[in-house]
N, C-alpha and C positions, 0 to 999 in steps of 0.2 A: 624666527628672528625678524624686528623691524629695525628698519637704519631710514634717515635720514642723507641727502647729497649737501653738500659745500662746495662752494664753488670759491676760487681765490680772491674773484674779479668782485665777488657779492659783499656790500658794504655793511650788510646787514648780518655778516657771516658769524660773527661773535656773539651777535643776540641771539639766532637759532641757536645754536650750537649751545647756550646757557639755558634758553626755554626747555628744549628736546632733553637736556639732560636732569634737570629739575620734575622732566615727566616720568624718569626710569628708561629714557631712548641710551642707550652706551653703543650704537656703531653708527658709524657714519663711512658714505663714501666719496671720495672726493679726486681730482683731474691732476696731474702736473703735465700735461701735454695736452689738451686742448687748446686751439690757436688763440680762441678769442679770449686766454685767461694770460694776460703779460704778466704776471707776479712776479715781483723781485723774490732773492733769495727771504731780505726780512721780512718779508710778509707771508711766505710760508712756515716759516719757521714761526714765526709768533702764533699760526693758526694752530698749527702739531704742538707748540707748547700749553696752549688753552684743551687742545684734544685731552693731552695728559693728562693735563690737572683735572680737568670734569671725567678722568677716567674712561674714554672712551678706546673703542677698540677704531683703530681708522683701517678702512682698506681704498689703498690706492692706486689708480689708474697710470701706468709707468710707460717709459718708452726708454730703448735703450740709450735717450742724452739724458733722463733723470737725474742720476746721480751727479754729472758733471753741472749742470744745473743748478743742485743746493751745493756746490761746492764739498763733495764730495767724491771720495774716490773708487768708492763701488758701491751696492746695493745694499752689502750687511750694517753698513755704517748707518742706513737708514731706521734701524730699529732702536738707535740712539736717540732718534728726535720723536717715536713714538710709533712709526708703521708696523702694525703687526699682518699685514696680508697686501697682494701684491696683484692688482691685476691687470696682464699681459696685454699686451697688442699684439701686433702679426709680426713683430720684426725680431722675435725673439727664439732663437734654436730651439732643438729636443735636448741638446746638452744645458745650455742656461734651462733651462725652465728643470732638469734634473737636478744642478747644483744648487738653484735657488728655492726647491722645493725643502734645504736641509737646514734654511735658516727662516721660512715664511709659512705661511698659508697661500697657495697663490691659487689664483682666479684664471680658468682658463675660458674660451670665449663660448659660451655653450650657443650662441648664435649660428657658428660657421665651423665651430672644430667636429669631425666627422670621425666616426667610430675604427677607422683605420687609426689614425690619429694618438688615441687615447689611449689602443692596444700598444702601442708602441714606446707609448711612455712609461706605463704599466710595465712592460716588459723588461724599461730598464731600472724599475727597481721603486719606482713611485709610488708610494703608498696614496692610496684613493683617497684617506680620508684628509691628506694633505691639501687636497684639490679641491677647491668649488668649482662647480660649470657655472657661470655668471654669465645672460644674455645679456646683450646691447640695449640702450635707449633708445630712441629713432627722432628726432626734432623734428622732421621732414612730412608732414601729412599724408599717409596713403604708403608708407615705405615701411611701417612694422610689420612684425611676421606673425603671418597666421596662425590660428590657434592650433588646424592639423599641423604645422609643422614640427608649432611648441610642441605638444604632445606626443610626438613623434619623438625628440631632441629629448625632451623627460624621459623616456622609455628607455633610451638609449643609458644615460646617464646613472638612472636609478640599478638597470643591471649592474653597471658598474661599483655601485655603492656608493656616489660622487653626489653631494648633496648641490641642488641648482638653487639659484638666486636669480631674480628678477626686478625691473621696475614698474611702477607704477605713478602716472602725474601726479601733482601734487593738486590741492583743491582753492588756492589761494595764489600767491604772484607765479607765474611759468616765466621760465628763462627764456632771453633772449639768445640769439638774433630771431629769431621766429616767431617763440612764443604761441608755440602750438603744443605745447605740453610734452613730455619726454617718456614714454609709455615703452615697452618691449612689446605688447600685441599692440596690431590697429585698432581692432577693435575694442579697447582700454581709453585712447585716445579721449574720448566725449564720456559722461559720465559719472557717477559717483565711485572715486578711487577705493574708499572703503568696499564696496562692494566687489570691484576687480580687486582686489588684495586677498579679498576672501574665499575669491575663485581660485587665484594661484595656489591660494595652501590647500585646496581642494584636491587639483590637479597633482598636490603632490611636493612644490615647491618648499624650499626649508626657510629663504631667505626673502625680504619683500622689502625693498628700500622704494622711499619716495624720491623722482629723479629731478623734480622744480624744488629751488628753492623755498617757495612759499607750499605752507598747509594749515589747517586750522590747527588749534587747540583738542577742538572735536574730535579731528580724523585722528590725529595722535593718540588721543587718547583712548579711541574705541580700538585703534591696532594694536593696541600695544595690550589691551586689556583680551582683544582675542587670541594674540599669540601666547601670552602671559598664562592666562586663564581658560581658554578655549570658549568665549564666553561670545555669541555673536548677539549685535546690539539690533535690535528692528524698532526704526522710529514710527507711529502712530499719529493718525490724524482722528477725532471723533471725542465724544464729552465723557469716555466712562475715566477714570481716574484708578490706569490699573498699572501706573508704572513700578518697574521693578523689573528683581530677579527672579527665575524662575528654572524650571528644570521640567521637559517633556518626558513622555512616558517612554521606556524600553520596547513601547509593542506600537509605532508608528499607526494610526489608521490608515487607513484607503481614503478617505474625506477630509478628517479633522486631524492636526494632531492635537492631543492633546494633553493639558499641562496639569504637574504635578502639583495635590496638598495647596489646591485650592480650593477647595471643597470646605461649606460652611456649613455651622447649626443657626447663624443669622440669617433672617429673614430676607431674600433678594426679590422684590414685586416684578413681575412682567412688564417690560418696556421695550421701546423698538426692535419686536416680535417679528422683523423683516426680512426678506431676502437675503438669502445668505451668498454674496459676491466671493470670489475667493480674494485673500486677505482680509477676511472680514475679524475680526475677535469677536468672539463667545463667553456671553460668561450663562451657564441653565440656571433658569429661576427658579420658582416655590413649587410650579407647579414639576419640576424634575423630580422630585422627595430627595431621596438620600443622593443624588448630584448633583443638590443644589448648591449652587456658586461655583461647579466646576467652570472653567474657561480654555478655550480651543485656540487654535486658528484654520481657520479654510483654506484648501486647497481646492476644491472644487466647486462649481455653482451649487446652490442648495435653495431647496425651495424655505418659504417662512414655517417657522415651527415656536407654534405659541408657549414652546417649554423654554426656547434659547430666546437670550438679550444678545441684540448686538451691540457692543461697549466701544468697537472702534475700527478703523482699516490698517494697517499697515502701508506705511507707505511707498506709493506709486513706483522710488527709486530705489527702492528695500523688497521690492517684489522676489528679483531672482535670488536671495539669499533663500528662499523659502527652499530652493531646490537644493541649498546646500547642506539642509537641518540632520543630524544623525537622529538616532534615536537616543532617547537620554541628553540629549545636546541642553544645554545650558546657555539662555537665555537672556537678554535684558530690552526690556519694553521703556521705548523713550519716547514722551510725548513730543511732536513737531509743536512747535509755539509758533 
């Protein structure tokens, strides 16, 4: 799942919300109790009304004055205006979070809630797949939580059959008051977000919302086509003109992997016969006979060999997906312009 955040306060909140769903994005997540978000009742209500119409699934960030807030008299009333999942703060019982589990999806905080915890709600009746574990954002520079932890807090969760959600910055405006970008790890913080996005579903994660308002076209568009499609995108710097889709072999090498039913009876002439850096692209020439115009990628230094072309690199910030390729993994080469 990809989701996109709205924020109440964000003037630009109706454009995403109409872009993102024009792209095939339908969840979004979004606050009614952050300090810095003053929304009147009408201006949430106009935003959950836009949720609806574009079909979106919203889940939202509650606290136990929510309800009395949109002028409302409890919780259930909220799936009138479009909330279909509910995620908790600290101020909320094992009993609420029991009764509310019979009318929601709800989110409990896979940040800080702890395997005592979870046994307990379990116990009294919770069905697991009721539950997402949904880690925190962190605005604060140097305060997200480490990847041992993450992993740790996954492990936990997945025993339980509780699917986890996370964020990831966005690549374009970050919210203020900071504007340090909204990440669940630190080390996501800096970076290309596509890439941590790809890592979380690596690690396991179900769920990957972007936590800034602003993201490209781009990043949208490459998430939504890996979660979609399982299709992971590596942009290219270099003059061969090999973009496209593709599909790698079932039997990974040790050096190259290499890529499916690209193999030609056209003629391909020997050209920069060079060192082979890893992320380099391969495509064997004439002089390979029946490999000719297969095409790889490196994984390891390689010396020059007058049968391989080198046609391009992968690029610099597209590196670590290479550690995240399956076998048979499915592909798409995008030239960097």
């Amino acid at each position: 799942m990809i989701g996109i955040s709205i924020y109440l306060s964000d003037p630009r909140a109706e454009e995403r919300i109409i872009r993102a769903s024009a792209m095939g994005i339908k969840q979004a997540f979004t606050s009614f109790h952050i300090p810095e978000e003053p929304a009147g009742q009408e201006r949430i209500r106009q935003l959950l009304s836009l949720f609806h119409d574009e079909g979106f699934e919203v889940f939202a960030d509650v606290s136990r004055q929510t309800p009395e807030m949109l002028g409302l008299t409890c919780f259930r009333e909220m799936r009138s205006l479009g909330v279909t999942a509910l995620r908790l703060d600290d101020g909320f019982s094992r009993e609420d979070v029991e009764h509310l589990s019979h009318h929601f999806k709800l989110a409990i905080n896979a940040s800080t809630v702890r395997k005592e915890e979870v046994e307990e709600w379990l116990g009294m009746g919770i069905d697991p797949f009721a539950l997402i574990a949904w880690h925190n954002f962190y605005p604060r520079k140097e305060t997200g939580i480490s990847t041992a932890f993450f992993r740790s807090q996954q492990e936990m969760f997945d025993t339980f059959g509780i699917p986890v959600y996370a964020f990831v910055p966005g690549d374009e405006e970050r919210r203020g008051p900071l504007f340090q970008g909204l990440p669940t790890l630190e080390d996501h913080r800096h970076g290309d977000p596509y890439v941590h996005a790809a890592g979380l579903f690596h690690e396991g994660v179900s769920g990957v919302f972007i936590g800034d308002p602003g993201w490209s076209p781009d990043l949208l568009n490459h998430l939504h086509e890996l979660d979609g499609n399982g299709i992971i995108t590596l942009s290219y710097e270099g003059s061969g003109e090999v973009e496209g889709e593709y599909a790698l072999r079932p039997d990974p090498g040790r050096d190259v992997l290499r890529i499916m039913n690209t193999r030609t009876a056209t003629g391909v002439s020997p050209e920069a016969c060079i060192e082979r850096t890893p992320g380099a692209i391969t495509r064997d020439n004439d002089d390979y006979g029946r490999y000719r115009g297969e095409m790889g990628i490196v994984l390891h230094p390689l010396e020059a060999d007058p049968s391989v072309n080198v046609v391009g690199w992968v690029h610099e910030r597209h590196m670590p997906l290479l550690a995240l390729l399956k076998p048979s993994q499915r592909i798409r080469l995008k030239k960097q312009l």
